[in-house]
Wavefront OBJ file of the C-alpha trace (Angstrom):
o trace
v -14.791 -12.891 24.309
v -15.935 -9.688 23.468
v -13.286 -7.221 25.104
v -9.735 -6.947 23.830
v -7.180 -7.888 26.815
v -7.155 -5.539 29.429
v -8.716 -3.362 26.822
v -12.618 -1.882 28.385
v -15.318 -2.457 25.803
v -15.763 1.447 25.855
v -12.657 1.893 24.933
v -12.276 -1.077 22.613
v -15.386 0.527 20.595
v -13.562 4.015 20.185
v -11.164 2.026 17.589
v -13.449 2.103 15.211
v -12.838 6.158 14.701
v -10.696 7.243 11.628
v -7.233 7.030 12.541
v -6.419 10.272 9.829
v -2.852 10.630 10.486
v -2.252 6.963 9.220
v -4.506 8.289 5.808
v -2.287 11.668 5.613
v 0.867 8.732 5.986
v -0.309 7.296 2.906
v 0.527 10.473 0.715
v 3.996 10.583 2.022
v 4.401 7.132 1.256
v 3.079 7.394 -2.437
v 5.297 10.685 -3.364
v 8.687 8.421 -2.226
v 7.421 5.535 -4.800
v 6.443 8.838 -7.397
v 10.121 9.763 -6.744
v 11.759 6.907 -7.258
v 10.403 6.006 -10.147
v 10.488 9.060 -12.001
v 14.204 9.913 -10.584
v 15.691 8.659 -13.617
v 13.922 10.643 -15.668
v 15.105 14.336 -14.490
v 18.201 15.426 -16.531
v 21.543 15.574 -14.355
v 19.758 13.951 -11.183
v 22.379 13.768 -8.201
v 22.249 10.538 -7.149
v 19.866 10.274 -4.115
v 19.758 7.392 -1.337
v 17.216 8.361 0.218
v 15.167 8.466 -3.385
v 16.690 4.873 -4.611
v 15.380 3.663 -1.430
v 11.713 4.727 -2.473
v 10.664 1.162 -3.383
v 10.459 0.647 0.138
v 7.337 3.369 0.075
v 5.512 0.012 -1.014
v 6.625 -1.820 2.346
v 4.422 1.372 4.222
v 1.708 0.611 2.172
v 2.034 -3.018 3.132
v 2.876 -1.932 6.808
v -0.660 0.711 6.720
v -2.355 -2.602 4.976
v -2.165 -5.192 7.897
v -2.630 -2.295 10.978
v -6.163 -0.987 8.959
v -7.519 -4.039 7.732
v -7.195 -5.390 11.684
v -8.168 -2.160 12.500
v -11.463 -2.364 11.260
v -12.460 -6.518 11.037
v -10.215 -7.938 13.785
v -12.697 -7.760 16.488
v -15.212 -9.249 14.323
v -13.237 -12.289 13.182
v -12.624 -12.845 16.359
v -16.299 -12.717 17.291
v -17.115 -15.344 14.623
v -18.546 -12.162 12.796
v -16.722 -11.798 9.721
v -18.339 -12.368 6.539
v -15.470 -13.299 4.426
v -17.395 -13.211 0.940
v -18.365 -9.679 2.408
v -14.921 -8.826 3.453
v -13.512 -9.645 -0.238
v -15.971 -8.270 -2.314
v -15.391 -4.958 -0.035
v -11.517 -5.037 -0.562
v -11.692 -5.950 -4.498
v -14.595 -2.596 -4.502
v -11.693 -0.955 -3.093
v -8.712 -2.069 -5.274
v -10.165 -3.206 -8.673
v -11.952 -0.211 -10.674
v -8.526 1.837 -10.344
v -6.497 -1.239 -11.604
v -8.891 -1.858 -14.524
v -9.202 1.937 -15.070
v -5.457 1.971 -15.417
v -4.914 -1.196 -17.579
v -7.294 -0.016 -19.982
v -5.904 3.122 -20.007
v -2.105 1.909 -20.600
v -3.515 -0.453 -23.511
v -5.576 2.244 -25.522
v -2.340 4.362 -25.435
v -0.237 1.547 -26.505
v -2.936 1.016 -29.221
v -3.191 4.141 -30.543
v 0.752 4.677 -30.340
v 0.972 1.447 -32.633
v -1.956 3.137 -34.893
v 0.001 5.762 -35.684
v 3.325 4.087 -36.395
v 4.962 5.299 -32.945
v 7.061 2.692 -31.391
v 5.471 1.061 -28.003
v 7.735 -0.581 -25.644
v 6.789 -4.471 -25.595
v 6.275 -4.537 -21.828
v 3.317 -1.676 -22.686
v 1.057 -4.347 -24.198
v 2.441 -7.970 -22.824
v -0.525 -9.481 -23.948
v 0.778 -12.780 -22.449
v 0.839 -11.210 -19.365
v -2.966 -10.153 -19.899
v -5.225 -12.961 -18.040
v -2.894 -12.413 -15.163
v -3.266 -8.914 -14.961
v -7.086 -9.141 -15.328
v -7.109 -11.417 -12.449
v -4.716 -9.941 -10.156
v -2.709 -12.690 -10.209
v 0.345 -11.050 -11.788
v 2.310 -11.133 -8.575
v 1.747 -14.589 -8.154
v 4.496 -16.084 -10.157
v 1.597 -16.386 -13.141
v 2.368 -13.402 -15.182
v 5.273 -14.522 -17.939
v 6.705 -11.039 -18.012
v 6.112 -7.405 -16.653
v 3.872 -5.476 -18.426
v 0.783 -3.511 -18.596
v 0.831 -0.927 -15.236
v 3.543 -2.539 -13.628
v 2.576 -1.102 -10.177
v -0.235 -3.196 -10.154
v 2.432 -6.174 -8.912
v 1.629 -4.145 -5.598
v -2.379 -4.435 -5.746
v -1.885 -8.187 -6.842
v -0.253 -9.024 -3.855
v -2.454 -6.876 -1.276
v -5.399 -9.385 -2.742
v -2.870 -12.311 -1.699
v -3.231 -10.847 1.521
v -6.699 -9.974 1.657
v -7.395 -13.826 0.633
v -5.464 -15.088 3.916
v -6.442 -12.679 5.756
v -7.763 -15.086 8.243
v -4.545 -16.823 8.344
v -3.295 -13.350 9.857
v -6.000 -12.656 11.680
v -6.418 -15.938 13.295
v -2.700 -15.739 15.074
v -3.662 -11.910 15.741
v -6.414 -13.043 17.722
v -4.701 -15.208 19.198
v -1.567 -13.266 20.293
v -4.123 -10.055 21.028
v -2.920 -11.038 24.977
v 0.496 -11.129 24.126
v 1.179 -7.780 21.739
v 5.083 -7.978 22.566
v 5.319 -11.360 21.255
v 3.178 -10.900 18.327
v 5.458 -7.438 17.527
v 8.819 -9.661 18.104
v 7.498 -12.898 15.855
v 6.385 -10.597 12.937
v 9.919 -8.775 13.105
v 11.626 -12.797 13.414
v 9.762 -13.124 10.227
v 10.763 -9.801 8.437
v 14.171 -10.510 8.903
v 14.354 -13.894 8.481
v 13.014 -13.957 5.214
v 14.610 -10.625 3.875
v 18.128 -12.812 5.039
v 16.935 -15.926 3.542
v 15.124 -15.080 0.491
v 18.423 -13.244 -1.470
v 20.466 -16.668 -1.068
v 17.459 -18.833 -2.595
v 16.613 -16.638 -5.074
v 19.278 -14.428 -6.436
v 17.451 -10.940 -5.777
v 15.986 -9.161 -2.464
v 12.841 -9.900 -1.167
v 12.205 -6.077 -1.710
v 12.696 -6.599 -4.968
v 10.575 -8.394 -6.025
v 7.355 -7.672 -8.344
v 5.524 -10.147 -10.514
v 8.310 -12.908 -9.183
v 7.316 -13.944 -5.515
v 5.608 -10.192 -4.981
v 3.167 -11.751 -3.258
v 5.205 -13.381 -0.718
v 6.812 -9.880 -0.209
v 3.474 -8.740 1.337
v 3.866 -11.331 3.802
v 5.796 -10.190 6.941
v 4.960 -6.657 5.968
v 1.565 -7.343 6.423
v 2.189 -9.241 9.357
v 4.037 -6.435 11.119
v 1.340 -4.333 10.540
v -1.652 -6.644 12.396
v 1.352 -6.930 15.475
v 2.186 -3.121 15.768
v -2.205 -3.057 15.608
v -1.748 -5.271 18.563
v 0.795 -3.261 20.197
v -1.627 0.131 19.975
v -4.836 -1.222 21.432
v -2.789 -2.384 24.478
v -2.522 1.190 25.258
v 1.709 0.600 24.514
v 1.532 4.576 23.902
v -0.961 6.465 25.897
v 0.381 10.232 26.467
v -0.100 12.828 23.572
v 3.153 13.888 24.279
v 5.173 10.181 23.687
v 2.765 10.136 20.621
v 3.774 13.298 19.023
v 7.524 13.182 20.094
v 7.759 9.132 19.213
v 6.363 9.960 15.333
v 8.594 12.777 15.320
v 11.543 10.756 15.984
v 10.717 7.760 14.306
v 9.941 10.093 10.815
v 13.797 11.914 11.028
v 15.554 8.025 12.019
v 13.610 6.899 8.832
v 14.645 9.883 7.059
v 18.040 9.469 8.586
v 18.601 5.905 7.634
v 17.589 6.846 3.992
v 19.875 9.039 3.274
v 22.612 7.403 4.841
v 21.591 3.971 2.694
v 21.111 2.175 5.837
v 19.993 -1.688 5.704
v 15.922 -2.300 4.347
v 15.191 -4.249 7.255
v 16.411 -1.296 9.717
v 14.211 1.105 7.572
v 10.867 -1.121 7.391
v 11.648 -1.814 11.235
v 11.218 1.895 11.668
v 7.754 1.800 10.118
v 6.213 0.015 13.138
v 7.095 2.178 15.506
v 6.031 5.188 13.141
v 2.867 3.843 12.798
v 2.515 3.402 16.416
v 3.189 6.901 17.313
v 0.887 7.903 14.674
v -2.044 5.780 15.535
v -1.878 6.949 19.182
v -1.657 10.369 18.342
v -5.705 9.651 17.509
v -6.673 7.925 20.922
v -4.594 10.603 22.943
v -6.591 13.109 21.201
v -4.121 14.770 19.295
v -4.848 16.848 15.847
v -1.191 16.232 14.508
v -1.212 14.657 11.037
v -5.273 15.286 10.780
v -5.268 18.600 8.570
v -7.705 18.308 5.924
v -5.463 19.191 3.191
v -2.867 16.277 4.404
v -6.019 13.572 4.554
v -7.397 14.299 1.544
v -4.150 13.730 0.043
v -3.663 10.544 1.856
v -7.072 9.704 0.680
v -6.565 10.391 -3.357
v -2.790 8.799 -2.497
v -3.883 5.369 -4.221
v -5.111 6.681 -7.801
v -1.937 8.986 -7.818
v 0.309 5.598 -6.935
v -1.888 3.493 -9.663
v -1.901 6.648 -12.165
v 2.562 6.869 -11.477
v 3.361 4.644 -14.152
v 0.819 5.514 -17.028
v 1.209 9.086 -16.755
v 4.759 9.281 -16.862
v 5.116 7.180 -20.149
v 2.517 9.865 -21.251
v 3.928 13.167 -20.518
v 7.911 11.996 -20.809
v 7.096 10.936 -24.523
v 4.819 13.974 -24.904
v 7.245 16.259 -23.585
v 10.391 14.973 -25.433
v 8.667 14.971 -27.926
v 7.961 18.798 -28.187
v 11.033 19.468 -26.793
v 13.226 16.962 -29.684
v 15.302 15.449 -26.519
v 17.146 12.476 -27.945
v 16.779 10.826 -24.456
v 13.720 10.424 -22.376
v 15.088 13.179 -19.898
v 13.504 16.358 -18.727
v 15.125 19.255 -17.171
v 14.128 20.234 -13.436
v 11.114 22.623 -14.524
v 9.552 20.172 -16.823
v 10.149 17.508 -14.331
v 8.671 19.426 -11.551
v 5.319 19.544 -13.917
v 5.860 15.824 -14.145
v 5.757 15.252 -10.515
v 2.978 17.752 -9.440
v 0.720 16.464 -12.436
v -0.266 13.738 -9.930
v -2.207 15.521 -7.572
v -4.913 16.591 -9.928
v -5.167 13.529 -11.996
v -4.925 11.526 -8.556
v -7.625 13.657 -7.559
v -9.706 13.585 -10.756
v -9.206 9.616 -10.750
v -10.107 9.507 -7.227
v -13.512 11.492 -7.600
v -14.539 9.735 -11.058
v -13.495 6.931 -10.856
v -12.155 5.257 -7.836
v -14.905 6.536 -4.941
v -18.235 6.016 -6.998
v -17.063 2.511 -8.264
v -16.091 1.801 -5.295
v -19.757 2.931 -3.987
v -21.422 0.930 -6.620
v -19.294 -2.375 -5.981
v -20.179 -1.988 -2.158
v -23.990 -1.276 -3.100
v -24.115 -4.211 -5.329
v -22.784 -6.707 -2.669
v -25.267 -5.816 -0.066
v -28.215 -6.092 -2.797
v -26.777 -9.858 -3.356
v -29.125 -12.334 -2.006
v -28.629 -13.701 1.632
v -27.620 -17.003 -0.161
v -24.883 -16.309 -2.042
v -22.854 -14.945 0.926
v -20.735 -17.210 3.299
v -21.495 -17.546 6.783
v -19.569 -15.767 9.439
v -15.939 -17.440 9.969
v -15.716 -18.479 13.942
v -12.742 -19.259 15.468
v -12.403 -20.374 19.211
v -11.930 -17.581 21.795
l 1 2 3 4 5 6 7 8 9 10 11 12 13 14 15 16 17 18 19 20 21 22 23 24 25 26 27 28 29 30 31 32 33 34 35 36 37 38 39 40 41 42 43 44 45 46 47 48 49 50 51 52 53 54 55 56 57 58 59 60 61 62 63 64 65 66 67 68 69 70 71 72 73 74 75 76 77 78 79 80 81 82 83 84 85 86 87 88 89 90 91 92 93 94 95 96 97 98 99 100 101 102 103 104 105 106 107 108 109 110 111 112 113 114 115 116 117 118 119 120 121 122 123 124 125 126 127 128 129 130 131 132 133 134 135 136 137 138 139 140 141 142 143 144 145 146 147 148 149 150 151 152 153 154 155 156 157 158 159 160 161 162 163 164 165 166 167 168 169 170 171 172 173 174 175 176 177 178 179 180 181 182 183 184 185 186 187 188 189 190 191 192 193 194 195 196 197 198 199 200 201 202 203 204 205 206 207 208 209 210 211 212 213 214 215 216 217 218 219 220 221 222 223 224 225 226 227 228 229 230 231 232 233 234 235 236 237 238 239 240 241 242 243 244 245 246 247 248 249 250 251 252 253 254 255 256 257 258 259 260 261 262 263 264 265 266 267 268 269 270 271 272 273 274 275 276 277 278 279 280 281 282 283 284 285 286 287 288 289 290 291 292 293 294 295 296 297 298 299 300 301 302 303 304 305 306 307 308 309 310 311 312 313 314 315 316 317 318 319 320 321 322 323 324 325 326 327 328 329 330 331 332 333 334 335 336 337 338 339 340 341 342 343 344 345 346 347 348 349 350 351 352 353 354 355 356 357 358 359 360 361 362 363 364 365 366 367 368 369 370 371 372 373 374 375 376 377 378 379 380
């Protein structure tokens, strides 16, 4: 079957465009995780909902994650056209060189903080944790403590994903007639496991890092390949719905933020924003596509990977200078701390993330015919 639904093959073919409001999304998401994490370190900081609820900036990510990555190899999985070796080697090109960039960068500084008698928090250099973090397996239940960049937790458990990716894509395909019923199953699942998951383990599924992270990727994930679903049915097909439903959905997530509404309400809202946003591309729309907003969508990952190591860097740097007893800065320091991102995100981003990235892809399209996997096939 090589149409989608009631979907024309012209129209199924302009889904392959760049859907740049969903990159510009990413930024947004990233600064709420920057936020939340740093909060704690701004001297005096009014307590903040709507900041303590930035963890939930990773849930986008996860969201963004599924929608994209069925976005662009859906239609061939379901065409028995997916090389999967292909697939993986394209998604570790696109994760990897940042996370080993970082990790190597946290260690040397823990190294030569040790060198010169300065004292490293333990968690800096968990060695145990090491052969974990190498393998991105650190969200897998395999890593004996947190350590090392702890955002990578997030990374390890998109590569969960992108390893059953065919699990996800199989009942997509399946359900591609049926968009409603995928939307309501993956939302079944969201809740049922953010109700569930507390009483068996002690702690929220959103809460979770190196312990069962990469089960919290799960009905994120999910969500995102049904709200996919949802948007090639043509669910939202005038500019105007577009632009007016993304407007709406970004002040009820704002909303529910800083009232401290319920996580599940607040990663609920996500599908729908995504929606909106994705349709605002097919309906021809410019909103959310400026160049200055997609760029910093696009160098959003190496600011997100860079979060953690750069703070531990300029708080004890600045401190330092300033002889604070605690590992507080006031607002104008803070600001610095914040803004820093941008360039180094952009710096990482330029040097290190997009020409690794090349060079990975380039390498796995030199590898002979022989060591890749045949095409997956599934029936129609």
């Amino acid at each position: 079957m090589s149409d989608f639904g009631a979907v024309p093959p012209g129209e199924w073919r302009m889904a392959a465009t760049d859907l740049k409001p969903l990159t510009s999304l990413r930024f947004f998401a990233a600064v709420w995780v920057v936020l939340y994490v740093n909060w704690s370190k701004l001297a005096g900081a009014p307590t903040s909902p709507l900041v303590e609820k930035g963890y939930l900036g990773v849930e986008l990510f996860f969201v963004l994650s599924g929608f994209i990555l069925c976005h662009v190899y859906l239609q061939k999985f379901g065409e028995g056209r997916l090389n999967y070796n292909g697939f993986l080697w394209a998604r570790l090109a696109r994760i990897y060189p940042m996370h080993l960039a970082t990790l190597l960068g946290l260690g040397a500084m823990g190294l030569a903080a040790s060198a010169v008698g300065l004292q490293v928090d333990p968690s800096v250099l968990a060695w145990t944790s090491l052969p974990a973090n190498l393998t991105l397996t650190n969200a897998w239940g395999l890593a004996p403590q947190a350590g090392w960049n702890h955002a990578s937790w997030s990374i390890s458990a998109e590569w969960f994903a992108y390893l059953c990716f065919p699990v996800f894509a199989s009942a997509a395909w399946r359900l591609r007639l049926r968009p409603r019923l995928a939307v309501l199953g993956a939302l079944a699942l969201l809740s049922g496991l953010y109700e569930i998951f507390p009483r068996l383990a002690g702690f929220p599924l959103d809460s979770a890092t190196i312990a069962w992270g990469a089960l919290r990727i799960v009905p994120c994930f999910a969500y995102g390949c049904a709200i996919y679903l949802l948007w090639r049915s043509g669910a939202v097909q005038r500019r105007q719905f577009a632009q007016a439903g993304a407007l709406f959905c970004g002040a009820a997530i704002l909303t529910a933020g800083l009232i401290g509404a319920s996580d599940i309400l607040i990663v609920g809202l996500f599908g729908p924003l995504v929606l909106c946003l994705a349709a605002l591309t097919s309906t021809g729309s410019r909103f959310g596509t400026g160049r200055i907003l997609v760029y910093l969508g696009k160098i959003s990952f190496s600011m997100y990977m860079l979060c953690i190591p750069w703070s531990v860097f300029f708080v004890n740097i600045a401190t330092r200078f300033m002889h604070t007893p605690t590992k507080q800065l006031p607002l104008s320091v803070w600001m610095v701390l914040i803004a820093g991102l941008i360039p180094l995100g952009a710096l990482a981003y330029h040097f290190i993330e997009h020409p690794a990235q090349e060079r990975m892809r380039a390498l796995g399209r030199a590898l002979p015919r022989r060591t890749q996997m045949g095409a997956m096939k599934i029936p129609a």
